[in-house]
N, C-alpha and C positions, 0 to 999 in steps of 0.2 A: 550573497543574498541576505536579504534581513527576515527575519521570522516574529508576527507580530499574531494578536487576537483581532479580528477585524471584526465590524458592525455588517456582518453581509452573512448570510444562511439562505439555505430552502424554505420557503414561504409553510407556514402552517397547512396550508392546503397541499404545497406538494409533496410535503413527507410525512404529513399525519400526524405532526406532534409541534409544538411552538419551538424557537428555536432564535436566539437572535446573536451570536456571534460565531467565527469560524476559526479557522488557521489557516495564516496566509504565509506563504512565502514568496517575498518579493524580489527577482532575479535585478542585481546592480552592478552584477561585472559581470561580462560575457565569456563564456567557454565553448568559441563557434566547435572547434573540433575536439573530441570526444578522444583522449585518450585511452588505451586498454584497461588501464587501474582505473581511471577516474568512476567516480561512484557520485552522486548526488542523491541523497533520498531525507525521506521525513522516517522517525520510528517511533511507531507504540509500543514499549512492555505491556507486558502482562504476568504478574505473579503466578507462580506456579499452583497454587494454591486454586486460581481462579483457574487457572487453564487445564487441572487434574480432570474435572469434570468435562470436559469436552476430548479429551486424549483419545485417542484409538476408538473414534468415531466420527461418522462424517458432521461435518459443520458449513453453518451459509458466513459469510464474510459480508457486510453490505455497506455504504458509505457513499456520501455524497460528495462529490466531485466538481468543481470551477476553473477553470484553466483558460490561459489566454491561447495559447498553443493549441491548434486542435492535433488530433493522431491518436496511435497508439501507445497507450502508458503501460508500465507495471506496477504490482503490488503486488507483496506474497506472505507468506510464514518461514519461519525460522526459531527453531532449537537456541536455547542460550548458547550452546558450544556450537554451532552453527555446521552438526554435522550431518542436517538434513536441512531441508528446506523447500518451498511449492510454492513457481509464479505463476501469478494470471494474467494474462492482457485484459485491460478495458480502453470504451474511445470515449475521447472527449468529441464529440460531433459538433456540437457549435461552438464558436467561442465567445469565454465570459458568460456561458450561461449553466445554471446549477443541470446536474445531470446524474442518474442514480446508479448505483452499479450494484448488482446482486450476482454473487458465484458460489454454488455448494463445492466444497472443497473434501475429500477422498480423507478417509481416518487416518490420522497422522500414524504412522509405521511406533512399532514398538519398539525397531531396533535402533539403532542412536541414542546420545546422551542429552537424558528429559529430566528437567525438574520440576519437581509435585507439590513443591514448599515451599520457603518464604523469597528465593530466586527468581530471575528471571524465568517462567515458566515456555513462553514462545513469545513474540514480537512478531508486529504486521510491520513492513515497511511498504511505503509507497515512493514510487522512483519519478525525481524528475530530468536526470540523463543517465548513462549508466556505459561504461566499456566496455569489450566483447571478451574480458575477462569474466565479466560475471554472467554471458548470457548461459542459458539453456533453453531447454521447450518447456512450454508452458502445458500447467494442468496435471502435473503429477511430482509426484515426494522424489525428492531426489537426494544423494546421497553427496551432497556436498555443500557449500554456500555458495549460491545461485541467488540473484535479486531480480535479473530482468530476462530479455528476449532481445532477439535481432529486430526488433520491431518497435522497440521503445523508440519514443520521440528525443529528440535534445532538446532537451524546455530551457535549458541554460542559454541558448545563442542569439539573444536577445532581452537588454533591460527594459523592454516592455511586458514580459512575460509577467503572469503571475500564476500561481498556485495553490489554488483553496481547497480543504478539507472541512467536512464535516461529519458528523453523529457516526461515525464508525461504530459498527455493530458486530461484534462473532457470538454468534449461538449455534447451541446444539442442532445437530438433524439437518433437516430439509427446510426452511423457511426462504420461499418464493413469494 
């Protein structure tokens, strides 16, 4: 795939805030079947620093989403040592049209190894296929590295796919 900045966002009206470019991933070889290892995703860090303040508390996750694929996708958190981690399903319902996703996610566990400093503190990935090495259930901290579900879509099996991201959000608490 190629990964570019693209002229395409959620319209000021629909996210509440001006906004004019996104992140695209654009699928150019095809991986119709999905092997176990195989992994495809995008990832955000987040220094520790930044992510101390949100630790061992619940947090909403929120982000704007465009995909040519419709179905069920993953996204989750993850530990720099990757030995915790929490996926969510979201749907992409129509396709190629911007679509919003909000999920309060459960206070990240104490136990596992966290960094509070100038390290990678936790990462969101978002999946766009994923092998049944990485699944689990979704919606709760797990005690391994975990990225998707039996439910994720294979966004790879076709070069017309595409993959947009936008205004990804993690804050504290409850924000619905």
């Amino acid at each position: 795939f190629s990964v570019s900045k693209a002229a395409d966002a959620p319209t000021a009206a629909q996210a509440g805030r001006f906004t004019t470019d996104c992140f695209l991933l654009d699928v150019t070889t095809v991986d119709a079947t999905i092997d176990p290892a195989d992994l495809y995703q995008v990832i955000h860090y987040i220094e520790g620093y930044n992510f101390a303040p949100l630790a061992q508390n619940s947090m909403t996750l929120s982000f704007w989403h465009k995909h040519t694929k419709t179905g069920v996708y993953c996204a989750g958190l993850r530990n720099s040592s990757s030995d915790r981690s929490y996926v969510i399903e979201y749907t992409q319902a129509v396709t190629d049209v911007w679509e919003k996703t909000t999920v309060v996610i459960s206070a990240s566990p104490a136990a596992g190894t966290w960094n509070y400093t100038n390290g990678i503190g936790i990462y969101i990935s978002f999946v766009v296929a994923a092998g049944t090495n990485t699944h689990t259930t979704p919606n709760a901290w797990q005690t391994s590295n975990f990225t998707a579900t039996v439910n994720q879509v294979n966004g790879m099996d076709s070069i017309a796919n595409n993959f947009r991201i936008d205004l990804i959000q993690l804050e504290p608490g409850t924000v619905l």
